[in-house]
N, C-alpha and C positions, 0 to 999 in steps of 0.2 A: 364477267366470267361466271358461268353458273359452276355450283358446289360439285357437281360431279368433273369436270373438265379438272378445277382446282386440286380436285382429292388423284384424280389419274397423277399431276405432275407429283404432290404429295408423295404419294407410293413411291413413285419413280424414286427420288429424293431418301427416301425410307430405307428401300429396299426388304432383305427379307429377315429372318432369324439373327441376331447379334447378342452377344454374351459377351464384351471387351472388358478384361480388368480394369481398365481406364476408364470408365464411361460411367457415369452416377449416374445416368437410368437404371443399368442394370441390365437384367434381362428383358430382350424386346425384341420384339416381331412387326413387320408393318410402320414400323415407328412409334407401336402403342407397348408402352413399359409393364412387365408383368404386374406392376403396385394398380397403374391405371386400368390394367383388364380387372383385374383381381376388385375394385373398387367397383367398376361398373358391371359385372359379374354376379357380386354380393358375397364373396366366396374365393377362400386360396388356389389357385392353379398351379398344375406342377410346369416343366418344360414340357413333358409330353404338349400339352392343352396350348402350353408359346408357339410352339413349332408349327402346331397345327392351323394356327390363324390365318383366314380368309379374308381378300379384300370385303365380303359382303358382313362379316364379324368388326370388322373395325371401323367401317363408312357411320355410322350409325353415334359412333363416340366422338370421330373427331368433328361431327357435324355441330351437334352440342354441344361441348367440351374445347372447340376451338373455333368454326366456323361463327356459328351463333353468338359466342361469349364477345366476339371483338366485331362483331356486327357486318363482317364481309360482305353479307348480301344488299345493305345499305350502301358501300364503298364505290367508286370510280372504276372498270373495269382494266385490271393489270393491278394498283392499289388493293383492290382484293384480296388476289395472290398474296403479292409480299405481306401482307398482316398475317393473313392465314398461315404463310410457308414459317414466317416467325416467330406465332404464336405456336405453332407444334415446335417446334426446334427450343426455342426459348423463354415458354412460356406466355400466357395470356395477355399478364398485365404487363411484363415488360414490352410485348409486341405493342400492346395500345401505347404507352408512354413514348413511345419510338414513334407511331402515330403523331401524338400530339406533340411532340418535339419539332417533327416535320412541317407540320401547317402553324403551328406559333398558339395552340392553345396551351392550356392548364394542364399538365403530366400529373393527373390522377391516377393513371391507368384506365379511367372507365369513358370508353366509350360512348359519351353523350349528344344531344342534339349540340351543345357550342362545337365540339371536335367538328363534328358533320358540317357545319356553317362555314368553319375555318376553310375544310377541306371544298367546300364549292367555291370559293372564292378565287384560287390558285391553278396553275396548271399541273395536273395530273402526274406529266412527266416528269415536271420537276419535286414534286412531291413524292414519285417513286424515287428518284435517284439520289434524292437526302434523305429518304429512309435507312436506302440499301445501304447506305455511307456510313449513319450511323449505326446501322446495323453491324455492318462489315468491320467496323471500328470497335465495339464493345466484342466482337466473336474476336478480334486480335488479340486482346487484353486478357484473353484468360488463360490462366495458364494451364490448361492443357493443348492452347493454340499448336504446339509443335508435335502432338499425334494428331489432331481432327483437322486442323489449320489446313491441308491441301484440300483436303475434302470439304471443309464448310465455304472454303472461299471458291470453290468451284460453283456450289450450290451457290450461291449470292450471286452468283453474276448470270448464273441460268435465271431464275428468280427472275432477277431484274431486266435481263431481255425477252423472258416470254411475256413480263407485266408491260415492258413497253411497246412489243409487239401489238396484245391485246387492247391496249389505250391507245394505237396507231392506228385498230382497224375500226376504232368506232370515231376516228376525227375525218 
């Protein structure tokens, strides 16, 4: 899957402006956390500046800061997706370690060529679907699963059928 395709589901997934007292991001737009604009920015941002965030304002972060960091572009197509969609949702390295959980390497978090070797060795599908599991199994466990829980397990099972979709159309 190329990184724009993945960033459209992304958004989708995002949505727009959010302020939930529940939510330890915070303030966020796009899916990108005022701490993480404000960081890559150089510089504090008010809400005005949240509010106003454009898809062409945030592609640019989550490319480097998520796509890149967990090596998506490297990945099995569908596999891409879900590291990507979990690497924005739950961070970098837990996304890789969820990775390496899946194919039976070493849970460093860092993405390296053994991960990559692991991951050719196996099939695709089944590598998506012990992700999403453990995935889907750690987002159960937390406790705020009874405000996000409808919603994050909706997104996991989109996830997991566009990434099988897209690994279906290149077998």
């Amino acid at each position: 899957m190329l990184f724009n395709d993945a960033l459209k589901v992304i958004l989708q997934h995002e949505g727009g402006y959010v302020n939930h007292p529940k939510d330890p991001g915070g303030m966020t737009n796009l899916g990108v956390t005022k701490r993480v604009y404000e960081e890559w920015v150089g510089h504090t941002v008010n809400e005005s500046v949240m509010r106003s965030l454009k898809p062409a304002n945030v592609a640019p972060i989550y490319k480097k800061n998520y796509w890149d960091k967990v090596k998506c572009s490297k990945l099995p197509s569908g596999l891409d997706l879900c590291v990507f969609d979990s690497a924005v949702n739950s961070g970098t390295t837990r996304a890789a370690k969820w990775l390496q959980h899946a194919v039976g390497a070493k849970e460093d978090g860092v993405i390296g060529p053994k991960t990559l070797a692991a991951i050719s060795t196996l099939d695709t599908a089944d590598v998506i679907n012990n992700y999403m599991d453990t995935r889907l199994k750690f987002l159960k466990s937390l406790s705020i699963w009874p405000t996000f829980g409808k919603g994050w397990g909706r997104r996991v099972e989109e996830t997991r059928n566009l990434a099988l979709e897209a690994n279906r159309k290149l077998a």
